[in-house]
C-alpha positions in Angstrom: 0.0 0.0 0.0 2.3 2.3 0.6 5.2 1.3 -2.1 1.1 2.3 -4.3 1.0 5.3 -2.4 4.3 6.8 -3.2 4.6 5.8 -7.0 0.9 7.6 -7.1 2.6 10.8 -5.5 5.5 10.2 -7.9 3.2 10.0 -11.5 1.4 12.7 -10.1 4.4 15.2 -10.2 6.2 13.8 -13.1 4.6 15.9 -15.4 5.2 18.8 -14.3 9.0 18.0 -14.4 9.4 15.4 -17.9 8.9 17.5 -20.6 11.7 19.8 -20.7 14.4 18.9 -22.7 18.3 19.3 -22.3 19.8 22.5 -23.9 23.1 23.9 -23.7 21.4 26.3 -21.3 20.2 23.5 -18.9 23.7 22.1 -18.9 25.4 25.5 -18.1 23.1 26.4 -15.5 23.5 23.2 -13.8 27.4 22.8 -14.3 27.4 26.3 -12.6 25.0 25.4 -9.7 27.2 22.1 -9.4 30.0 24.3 -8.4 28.0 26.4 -6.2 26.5 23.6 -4.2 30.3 21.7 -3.9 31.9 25.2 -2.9 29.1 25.5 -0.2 29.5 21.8 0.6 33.4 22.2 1.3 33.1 25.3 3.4 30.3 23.3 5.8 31.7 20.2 5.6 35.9 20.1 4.6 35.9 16.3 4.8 33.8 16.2 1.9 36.3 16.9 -0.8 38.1 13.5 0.2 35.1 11.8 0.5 34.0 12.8 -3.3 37.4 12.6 -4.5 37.7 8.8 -3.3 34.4 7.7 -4.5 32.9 5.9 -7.6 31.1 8.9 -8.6 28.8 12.0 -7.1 25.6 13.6 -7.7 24.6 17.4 -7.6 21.0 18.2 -7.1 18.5 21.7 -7.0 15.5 20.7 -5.6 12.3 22.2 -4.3 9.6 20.5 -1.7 6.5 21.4 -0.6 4.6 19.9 2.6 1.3 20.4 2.9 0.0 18.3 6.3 0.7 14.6 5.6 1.7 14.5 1.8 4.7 16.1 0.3 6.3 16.6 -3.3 9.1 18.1 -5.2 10.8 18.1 -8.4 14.3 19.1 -9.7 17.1 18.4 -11.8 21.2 17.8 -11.7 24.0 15.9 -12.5 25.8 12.4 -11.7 29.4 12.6 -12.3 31.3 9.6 -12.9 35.1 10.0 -11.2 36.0 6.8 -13.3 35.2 8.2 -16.6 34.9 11.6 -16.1 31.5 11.4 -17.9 28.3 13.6 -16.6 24.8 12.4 -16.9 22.3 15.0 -16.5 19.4 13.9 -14.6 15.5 15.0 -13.3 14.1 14.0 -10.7 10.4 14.1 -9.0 9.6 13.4 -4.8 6.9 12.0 -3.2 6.3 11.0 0.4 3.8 11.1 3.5 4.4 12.0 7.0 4.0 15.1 9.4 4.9 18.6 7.5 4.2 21.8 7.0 6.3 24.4 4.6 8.0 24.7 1.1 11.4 25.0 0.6 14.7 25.1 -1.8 17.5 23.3 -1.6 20.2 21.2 -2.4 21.5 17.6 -2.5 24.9 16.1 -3.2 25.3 12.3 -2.9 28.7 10.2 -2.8 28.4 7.1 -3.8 31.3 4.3 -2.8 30.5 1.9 -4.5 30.2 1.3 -8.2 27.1 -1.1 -8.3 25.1 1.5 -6.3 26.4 4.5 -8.8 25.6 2.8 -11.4 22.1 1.5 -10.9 21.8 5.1 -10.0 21.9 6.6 -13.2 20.5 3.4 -15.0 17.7 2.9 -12.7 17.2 5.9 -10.2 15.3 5.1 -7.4 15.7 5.6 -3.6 13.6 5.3 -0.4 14.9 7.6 1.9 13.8 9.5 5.5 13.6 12.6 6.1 13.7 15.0 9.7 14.7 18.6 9.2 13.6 21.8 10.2 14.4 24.9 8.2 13.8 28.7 8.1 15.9 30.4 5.5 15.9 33.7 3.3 19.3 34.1 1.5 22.1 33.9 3.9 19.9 34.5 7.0 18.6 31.6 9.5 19.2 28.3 10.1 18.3 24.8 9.6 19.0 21.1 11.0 18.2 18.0 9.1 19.1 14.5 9.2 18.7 12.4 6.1 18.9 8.6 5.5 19.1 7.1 2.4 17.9 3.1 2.6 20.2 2.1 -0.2 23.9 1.7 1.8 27.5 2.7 0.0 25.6 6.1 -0.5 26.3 9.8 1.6 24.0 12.0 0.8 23.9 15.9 2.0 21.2 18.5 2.2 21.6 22.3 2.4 18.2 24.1 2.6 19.2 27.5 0.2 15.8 28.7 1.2 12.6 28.3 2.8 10.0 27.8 5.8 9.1 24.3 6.2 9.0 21.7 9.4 9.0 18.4 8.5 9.3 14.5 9.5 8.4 12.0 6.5 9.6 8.9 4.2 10.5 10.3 0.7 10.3 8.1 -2.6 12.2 9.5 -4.8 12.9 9.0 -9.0 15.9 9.9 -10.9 15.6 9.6 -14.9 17.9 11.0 -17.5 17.4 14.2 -19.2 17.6 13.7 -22.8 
């Protein structure tokens, strides 16, 4: 039932997010937002760069959530980068969970992955189950926010930076991630 209820969330938001295609001004704008997010990630978190550096590959994420009561969705869109290759995959992705929430917010998602099976269904397959707890309240550089984020699918870091946005929340998020032709 609830595996139902989260690919129902999921169908319901995909078309708001599938039907834009990949330009060379979608893959500036999120090579450019890519650096942003690592910069930002490196300044809070230093142990990061080895982290990324050592691993199979990395993904860079813009995302916005809304929470209304028990339901919550999102959509956004990024890039896998393969440390192997060297290759970039752009990506989209579209959120769906339930739980206890209130708010809408922005922000941004980088995940390590260590191993090469997980990075790799990753991009060919793109799902994850995941659980989320964070509390935000955010307007440009001002505020604050604490989250804790678990991924069910192991070999896999993954950190959030809330860029903006009110929001209080405690849910289990199913997420898809499909490539942007």
């Amino acid at each position: 039932m609830f595996k139902q209820f989260i690919a129902i969330l999921i169908l319901i938001s995909l078309p708001f997010t599938a039907h834009a295609k990949l330009s060379d001004k979608n893959v500036r704008e999120t090579q450019e937002m890519r650096q942003e997010v690592l910069a930002q990630l490196y300044e809070n978190n230093p142990e990061a760069r080895e982290l990324i550096a050592n691993a199979e590959g990395y993904a860079v994420f813009n995302n916005g959530g809304v929470n209304l009561i028990f339901l919550s969705a999102g959509s956004g869109k990024g890039v896998a980068h393969d440390n192997r290759s060297g290759q970039d995959t752009y990506m989209r992705m579209a959120t769906g969970g339930v739980g206890i929430g209130l708010g809408i917010k922005d922000y941004r998602t980088v995940m390590v992955f260590h191993k090469r099976a997980m990075f790799d269904q990753f991009v060919d397959k793109g799902w994850d189950l995941s659980g989320q707890a964070d509390a935000a309240a955010k307007i440009d550089d001002n505020g604050g926010e604490a989250n804790a984020t678990g991924s069910v699918v192991s070999g896999i870091t993954v950190y959030n930076m809330t860029e903006k946005g009110l929001v209080l929340q405690a849910t289990i998020q199913g997420t898809k991630y499909w490539k942007w032709d």
